[in-house]
DRENSEDO-248854 format. One record per atom (N, C-alpha, C): residue in one letter; chain; y, x, z; residue number from 1; atom name. Coordinates in pm, whole numbers, plus 50000, padded with zeros to 5 digits. Example, Ala and Ser with C-alpha at 12.3 -4.5 7.8 and 13.67 -1.06 7.14 Angstrom:
<rs>
(A,A,(49431,51319,50780),1,N),
(A,A,(49550,51230,50780),1,CA),
(A,A,(49670,51320,50780),1,C),
(S,A,(49775,51285,50708),2,N),
(S,A,(49894,51367,50714),2,CA),
(S,A,(50003,51290,50787),2,C),
</rs>
This chain:
<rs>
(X,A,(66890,52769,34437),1,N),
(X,A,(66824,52641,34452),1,CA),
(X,A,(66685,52644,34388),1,C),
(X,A,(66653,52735,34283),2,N),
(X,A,(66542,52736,34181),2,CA),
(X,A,(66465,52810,34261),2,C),
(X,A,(66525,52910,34304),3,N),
(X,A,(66439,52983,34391),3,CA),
(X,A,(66402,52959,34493),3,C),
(X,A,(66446,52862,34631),4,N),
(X,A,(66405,52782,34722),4,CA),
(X,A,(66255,52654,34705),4,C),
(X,A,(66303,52601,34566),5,N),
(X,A,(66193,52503,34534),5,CA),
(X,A,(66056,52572,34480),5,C),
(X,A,(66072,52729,34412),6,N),
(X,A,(65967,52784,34387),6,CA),
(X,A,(65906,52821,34476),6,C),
(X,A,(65945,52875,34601),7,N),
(X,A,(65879,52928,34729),7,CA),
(X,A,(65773,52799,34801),7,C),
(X,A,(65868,52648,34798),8,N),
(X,A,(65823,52566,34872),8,CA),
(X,A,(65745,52519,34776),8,C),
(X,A,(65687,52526,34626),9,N),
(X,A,(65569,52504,34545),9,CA),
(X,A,(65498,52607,34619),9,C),
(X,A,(65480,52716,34576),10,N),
(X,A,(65387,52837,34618),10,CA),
(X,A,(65344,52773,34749),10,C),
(X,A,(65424,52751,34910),11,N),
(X,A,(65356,52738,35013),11,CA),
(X,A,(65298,52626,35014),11,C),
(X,A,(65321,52554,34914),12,N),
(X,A,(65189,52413,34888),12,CA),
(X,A,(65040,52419,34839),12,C),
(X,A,(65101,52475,34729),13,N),
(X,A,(64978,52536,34664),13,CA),
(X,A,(64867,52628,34762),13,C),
(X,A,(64939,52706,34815),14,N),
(X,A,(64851,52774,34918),14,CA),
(X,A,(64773,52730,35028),14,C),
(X,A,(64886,52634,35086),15,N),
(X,A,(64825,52518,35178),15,CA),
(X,A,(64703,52477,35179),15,C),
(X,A,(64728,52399,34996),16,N),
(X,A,(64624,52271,34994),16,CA),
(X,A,(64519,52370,34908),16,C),
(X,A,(64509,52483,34869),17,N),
(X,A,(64392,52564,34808),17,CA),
(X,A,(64301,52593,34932),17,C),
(X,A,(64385,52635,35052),18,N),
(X,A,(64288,52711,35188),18,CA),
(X,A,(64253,52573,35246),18,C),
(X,A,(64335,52450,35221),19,N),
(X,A,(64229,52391,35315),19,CA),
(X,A,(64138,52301,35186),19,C),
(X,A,(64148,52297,35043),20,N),
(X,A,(64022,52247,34971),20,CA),
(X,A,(63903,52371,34948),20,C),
(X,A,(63958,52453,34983),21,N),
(X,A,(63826,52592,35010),21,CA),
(X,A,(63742,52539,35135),21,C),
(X,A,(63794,52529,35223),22,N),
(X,A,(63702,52514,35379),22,CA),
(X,A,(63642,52378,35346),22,C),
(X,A,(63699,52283,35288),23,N),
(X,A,(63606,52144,35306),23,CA),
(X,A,(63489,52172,35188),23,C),
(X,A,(63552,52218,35070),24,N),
(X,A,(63470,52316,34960),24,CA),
(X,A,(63309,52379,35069),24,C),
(X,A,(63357,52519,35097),25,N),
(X,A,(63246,52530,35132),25,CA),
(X,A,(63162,52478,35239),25,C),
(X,A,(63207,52449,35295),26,N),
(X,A,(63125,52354,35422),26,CA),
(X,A,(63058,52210,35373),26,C),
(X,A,(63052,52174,35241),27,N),
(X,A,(62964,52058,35229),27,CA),
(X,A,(62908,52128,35121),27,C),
(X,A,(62920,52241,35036),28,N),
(X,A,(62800,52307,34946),28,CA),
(X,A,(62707,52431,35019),28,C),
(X,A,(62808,52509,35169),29,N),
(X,A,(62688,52529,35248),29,CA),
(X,A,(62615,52452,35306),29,C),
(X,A,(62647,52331,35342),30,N),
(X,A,(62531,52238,35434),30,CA),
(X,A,(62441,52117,35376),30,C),
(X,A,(62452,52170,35204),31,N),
(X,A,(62409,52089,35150),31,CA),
(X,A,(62285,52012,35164),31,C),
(X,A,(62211,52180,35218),32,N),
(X,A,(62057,52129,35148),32,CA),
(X,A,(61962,52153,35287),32,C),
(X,A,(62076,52125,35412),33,N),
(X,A,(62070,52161,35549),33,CA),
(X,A,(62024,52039,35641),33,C),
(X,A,(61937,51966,35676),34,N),
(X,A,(61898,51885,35758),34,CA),
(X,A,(61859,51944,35900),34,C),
(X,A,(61861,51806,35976),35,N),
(X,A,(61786,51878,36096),35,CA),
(X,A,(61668,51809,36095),35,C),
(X,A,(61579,51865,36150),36,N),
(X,A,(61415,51837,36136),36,CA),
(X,A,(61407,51679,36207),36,C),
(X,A,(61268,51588,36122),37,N),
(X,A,(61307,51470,36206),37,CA),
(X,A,(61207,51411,36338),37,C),
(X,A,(61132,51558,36316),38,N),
(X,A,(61047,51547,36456),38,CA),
(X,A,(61095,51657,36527),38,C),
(X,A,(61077,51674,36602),39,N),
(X,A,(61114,51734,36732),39,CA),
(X,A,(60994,51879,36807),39,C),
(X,A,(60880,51817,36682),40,N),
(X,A,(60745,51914,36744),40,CA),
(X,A,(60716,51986,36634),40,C),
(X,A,(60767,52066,36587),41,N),
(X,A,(60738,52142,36445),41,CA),
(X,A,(60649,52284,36449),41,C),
(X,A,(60541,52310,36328),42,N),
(X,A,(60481,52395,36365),42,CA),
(X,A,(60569,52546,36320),42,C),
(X,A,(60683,52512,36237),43,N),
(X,A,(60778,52632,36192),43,CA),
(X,A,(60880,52574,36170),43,C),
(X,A,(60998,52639,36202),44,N),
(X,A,(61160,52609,36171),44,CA),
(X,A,(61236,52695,36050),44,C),
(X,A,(61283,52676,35961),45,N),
(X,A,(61323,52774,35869),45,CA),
(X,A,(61539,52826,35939),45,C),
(X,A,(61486,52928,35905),46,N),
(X,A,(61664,53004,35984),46,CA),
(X,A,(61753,52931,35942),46,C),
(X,A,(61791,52874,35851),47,N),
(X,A,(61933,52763,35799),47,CA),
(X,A,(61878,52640,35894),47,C),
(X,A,(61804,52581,35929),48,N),
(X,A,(61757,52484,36011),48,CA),
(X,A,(61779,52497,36179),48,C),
(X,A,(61729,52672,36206),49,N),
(X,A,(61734,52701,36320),49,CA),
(X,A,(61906,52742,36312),49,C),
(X,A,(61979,52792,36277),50,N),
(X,A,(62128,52818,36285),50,CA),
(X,A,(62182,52689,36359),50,C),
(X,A,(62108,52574,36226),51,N),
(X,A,(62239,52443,36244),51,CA),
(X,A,(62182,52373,36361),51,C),
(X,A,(62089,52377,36415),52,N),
(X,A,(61989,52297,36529),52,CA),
(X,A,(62097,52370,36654),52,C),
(X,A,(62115,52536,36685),53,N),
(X,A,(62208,52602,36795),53,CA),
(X,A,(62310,52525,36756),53,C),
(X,A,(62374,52554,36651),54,N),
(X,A,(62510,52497,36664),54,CA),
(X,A,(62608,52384,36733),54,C),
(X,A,(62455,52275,36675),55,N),
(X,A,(62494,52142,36751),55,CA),
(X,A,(62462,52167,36883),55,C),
(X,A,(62409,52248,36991),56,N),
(X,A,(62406,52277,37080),56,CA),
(X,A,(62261,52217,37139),56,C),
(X,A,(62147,52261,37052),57,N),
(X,A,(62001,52206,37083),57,CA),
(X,A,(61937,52360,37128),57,C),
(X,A,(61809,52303,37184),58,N),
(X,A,(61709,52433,37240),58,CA),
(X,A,(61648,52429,37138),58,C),
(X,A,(61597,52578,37120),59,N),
(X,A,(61472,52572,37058),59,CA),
(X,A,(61374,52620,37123),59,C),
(X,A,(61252,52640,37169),60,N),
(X,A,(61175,52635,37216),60,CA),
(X,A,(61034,52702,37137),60,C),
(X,A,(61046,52845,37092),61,N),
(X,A,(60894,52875,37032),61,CA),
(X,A,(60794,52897,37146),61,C),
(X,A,(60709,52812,37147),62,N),
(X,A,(60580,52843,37254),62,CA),
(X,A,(60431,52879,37145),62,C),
(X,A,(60427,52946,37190),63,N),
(X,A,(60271,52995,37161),63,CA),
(X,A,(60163,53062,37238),63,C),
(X,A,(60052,52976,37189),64,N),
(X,A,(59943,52982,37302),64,CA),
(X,A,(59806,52980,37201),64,C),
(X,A,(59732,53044,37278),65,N),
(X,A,(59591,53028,37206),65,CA),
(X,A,(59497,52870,37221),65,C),
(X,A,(59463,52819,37114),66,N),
(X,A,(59422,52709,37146),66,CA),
(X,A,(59346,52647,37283),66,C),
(X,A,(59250,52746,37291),67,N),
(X,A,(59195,52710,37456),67,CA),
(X,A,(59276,52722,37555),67,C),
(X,A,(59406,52758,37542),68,N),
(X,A,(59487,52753,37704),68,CA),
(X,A,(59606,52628,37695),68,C),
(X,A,(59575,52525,37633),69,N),
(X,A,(59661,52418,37646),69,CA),
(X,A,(59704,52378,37823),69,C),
(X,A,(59813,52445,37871),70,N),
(X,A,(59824,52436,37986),70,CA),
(X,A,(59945,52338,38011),70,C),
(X,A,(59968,52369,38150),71,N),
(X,A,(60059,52289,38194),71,CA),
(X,A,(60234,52299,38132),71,C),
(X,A,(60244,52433,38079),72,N),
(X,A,(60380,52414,38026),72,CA),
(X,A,(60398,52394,37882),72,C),
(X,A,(60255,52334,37882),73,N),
(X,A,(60280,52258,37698),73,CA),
(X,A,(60316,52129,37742),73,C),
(X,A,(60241,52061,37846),74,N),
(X,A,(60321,51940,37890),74,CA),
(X,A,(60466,51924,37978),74,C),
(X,A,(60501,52003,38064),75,N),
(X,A,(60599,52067,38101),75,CA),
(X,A,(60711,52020,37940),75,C),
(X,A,(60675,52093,37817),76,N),
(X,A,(60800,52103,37776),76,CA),
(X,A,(60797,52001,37670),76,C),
(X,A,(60686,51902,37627),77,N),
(X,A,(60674,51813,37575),77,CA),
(X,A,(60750,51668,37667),77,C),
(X,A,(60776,51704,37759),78,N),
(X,A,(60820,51621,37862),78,CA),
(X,A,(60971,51618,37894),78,C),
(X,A,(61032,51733,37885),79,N),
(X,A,(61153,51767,37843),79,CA),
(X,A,(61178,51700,37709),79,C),
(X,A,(61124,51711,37566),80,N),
(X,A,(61143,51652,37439),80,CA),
(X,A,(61198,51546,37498),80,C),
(X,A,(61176,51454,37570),81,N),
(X,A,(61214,51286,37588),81,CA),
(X,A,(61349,51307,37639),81,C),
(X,A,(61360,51382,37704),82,N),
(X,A,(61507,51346,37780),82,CA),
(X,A,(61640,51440,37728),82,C),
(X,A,(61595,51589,37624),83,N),
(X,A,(61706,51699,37629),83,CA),
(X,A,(61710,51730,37453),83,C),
(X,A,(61815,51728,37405),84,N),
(X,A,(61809,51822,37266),84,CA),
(X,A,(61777,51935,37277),84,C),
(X,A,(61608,51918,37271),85,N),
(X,A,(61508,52005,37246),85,CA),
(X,A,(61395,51991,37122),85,C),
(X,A,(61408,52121,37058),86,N),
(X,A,(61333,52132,36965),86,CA),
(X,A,(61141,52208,36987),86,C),
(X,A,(61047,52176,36977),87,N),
(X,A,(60930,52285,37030),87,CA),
(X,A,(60886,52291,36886),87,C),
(X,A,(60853,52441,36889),88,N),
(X,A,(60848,52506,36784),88,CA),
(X,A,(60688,52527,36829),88,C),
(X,A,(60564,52485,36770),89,N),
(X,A,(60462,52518,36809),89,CA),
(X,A,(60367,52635,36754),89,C),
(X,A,(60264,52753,36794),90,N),
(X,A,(60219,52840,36718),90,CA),
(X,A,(60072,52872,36808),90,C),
(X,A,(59962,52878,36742),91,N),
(X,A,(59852,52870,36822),91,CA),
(X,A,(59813,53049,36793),91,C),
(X,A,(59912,53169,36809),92,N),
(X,A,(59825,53286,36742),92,CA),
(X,A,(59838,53390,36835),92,C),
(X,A,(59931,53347,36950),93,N),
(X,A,(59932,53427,37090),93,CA),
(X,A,(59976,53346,37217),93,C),
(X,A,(60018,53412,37285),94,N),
(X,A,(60041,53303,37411),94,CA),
(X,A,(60174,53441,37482),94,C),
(X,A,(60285,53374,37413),95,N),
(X,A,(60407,53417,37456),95,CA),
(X,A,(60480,53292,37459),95,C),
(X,A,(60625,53272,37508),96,N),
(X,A,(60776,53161,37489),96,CA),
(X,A,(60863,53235,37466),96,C),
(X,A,(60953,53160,37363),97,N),
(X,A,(61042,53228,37324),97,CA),
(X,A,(61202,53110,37325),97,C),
(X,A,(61312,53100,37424),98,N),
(X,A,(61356,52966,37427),98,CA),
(X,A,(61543,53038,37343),98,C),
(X,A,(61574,53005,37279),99,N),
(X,A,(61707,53033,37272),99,CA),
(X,A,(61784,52908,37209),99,C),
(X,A,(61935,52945,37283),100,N),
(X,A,(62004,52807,37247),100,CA),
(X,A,(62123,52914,37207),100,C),
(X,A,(62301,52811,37235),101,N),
(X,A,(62415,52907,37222),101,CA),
(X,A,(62438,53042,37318),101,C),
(X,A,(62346,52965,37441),102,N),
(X,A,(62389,53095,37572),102,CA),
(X,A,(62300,53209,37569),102,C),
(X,A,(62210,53206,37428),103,N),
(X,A,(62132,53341,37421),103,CA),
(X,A,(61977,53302,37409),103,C),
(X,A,(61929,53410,37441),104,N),
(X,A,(61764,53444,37382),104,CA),
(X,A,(61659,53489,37458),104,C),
(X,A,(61569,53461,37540),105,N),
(X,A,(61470,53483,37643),105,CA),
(X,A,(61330,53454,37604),105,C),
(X,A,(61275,53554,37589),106,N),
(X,A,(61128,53506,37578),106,CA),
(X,A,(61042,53617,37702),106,C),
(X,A,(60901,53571,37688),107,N),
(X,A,(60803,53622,37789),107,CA),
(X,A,(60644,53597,37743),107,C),
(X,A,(60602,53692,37819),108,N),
(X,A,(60430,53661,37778),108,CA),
(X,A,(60354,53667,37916),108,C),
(X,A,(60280,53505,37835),109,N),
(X,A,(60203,53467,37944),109,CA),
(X,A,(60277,53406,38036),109,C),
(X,A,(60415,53331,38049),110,N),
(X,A,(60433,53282,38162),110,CA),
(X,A,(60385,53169,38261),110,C),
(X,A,(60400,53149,38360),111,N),
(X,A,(60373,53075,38428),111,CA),
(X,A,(60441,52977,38431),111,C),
(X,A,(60382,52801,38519),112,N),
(X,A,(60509,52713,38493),112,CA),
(X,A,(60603,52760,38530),112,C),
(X,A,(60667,52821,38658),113,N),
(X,A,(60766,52854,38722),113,CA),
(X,A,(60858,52929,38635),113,C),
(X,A,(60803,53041,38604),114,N),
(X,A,(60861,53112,38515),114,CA),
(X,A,(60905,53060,38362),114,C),
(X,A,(60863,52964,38310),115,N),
(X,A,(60896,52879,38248),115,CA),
(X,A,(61032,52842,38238),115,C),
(X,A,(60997,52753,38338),116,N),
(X,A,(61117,52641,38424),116,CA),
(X,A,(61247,52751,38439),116,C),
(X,A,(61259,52872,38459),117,N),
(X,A,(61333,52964,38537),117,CA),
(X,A,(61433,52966,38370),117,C),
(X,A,(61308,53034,38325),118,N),
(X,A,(61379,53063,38185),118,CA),
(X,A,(61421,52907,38117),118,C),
(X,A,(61404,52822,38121),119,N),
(X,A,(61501,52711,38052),119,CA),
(X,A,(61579,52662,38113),119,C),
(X,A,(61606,52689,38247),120,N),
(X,A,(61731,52649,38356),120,CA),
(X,A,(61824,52795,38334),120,C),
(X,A,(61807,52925,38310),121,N),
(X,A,(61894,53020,38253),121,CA),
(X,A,(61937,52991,38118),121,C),
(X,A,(61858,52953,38025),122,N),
(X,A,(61939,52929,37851),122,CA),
(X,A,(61932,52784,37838),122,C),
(X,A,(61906,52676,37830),123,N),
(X,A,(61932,52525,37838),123,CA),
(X,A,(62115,52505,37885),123,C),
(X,A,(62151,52441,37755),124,N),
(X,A,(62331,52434,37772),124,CA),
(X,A,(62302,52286,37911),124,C),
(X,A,(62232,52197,37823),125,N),
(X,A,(62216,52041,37896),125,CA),
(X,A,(62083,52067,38024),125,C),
(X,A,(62073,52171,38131),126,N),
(X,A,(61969,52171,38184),126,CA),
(X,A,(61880,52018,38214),126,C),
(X,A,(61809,52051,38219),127,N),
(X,A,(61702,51934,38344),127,CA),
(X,A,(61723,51918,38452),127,C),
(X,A,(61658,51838,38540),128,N),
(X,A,(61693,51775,38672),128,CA),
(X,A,(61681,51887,38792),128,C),
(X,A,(61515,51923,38730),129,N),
(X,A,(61432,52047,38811),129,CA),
(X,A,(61566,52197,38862),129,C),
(X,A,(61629,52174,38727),130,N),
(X,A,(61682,52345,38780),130,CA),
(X,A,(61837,52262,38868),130,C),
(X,A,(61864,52167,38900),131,N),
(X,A,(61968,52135,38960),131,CA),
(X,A,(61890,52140,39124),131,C),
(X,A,(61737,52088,39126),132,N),
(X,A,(61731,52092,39243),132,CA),
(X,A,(61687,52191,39297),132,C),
(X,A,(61629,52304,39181),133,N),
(X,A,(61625,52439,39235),133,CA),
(X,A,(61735,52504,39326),133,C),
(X,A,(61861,52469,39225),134,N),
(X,A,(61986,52556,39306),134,CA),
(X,A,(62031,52493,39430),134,C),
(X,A,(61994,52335,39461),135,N),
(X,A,(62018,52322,39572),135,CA),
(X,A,(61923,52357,39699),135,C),
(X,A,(61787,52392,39663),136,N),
(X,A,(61725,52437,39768),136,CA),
(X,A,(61715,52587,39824),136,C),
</rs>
């Protein structure tokens, strides 16, 4: 009988240690973890960018040289309104770089199209545009 009630202490104890460990670390890892409260940032720090995928947001590094403010800076400033999208802005080349949960795509120099292509391939919540792509 002594020995039955010692086993069923032990599998308590064990219980309630593994699950005050997980609630443990998950509010002293995410302590000091926000998500950004604009949406147009000129840098994202990696504990920021982790928890931003997680919740299932884009991120979006575009960079362009100041004189080529083109059409897929508005293009993806335009997206901001409607998609959990983050734009990561950088004026020191002119590449995109878009990754969410479904992976990682970047390019240099793209075009709108090519743009659009690449955020209708990694975008979990696409846009309207790549629905009516696939139907045409």
């Amino acid at each position: 009988m002594k020995r039955g009630i010692f086993v069923i202490f032990l599998v308590c104890i064990l219980l309630i240690s593994t699950i005050s460990y997980n609630y443990t670390a998950y509010f002293v890892s995410n302590k000091n973890i926000h998500l950004p409260k604009e949406r147009i940032l000129s840098r994202l720090d990696e504990k920021e960018r982790d928890l931003l995928i997680r919740l299932g947001y884009t991120i979006i590094y575009y960079n362009f040289s100041s004189e080529e403010r083109d059409e897929n800076l508005e293009y993806l400033k335009n997206i901001l309104r409607e998609k959990p999208v983050v734009l990561v802005l950088n004026f020191d080349s002119n590449k995109i770089v878009i990754e969410s949960l479904k992976g990682k795509r970047e390019k240099v120099s793209p075009s709108l199209n090519e743009t659009i292509d690449m955020i209708c391939e990694i975008m979990i919540d696409a846009p309207l545009e790549c629905v009516l792509r696939e139907i045409e």
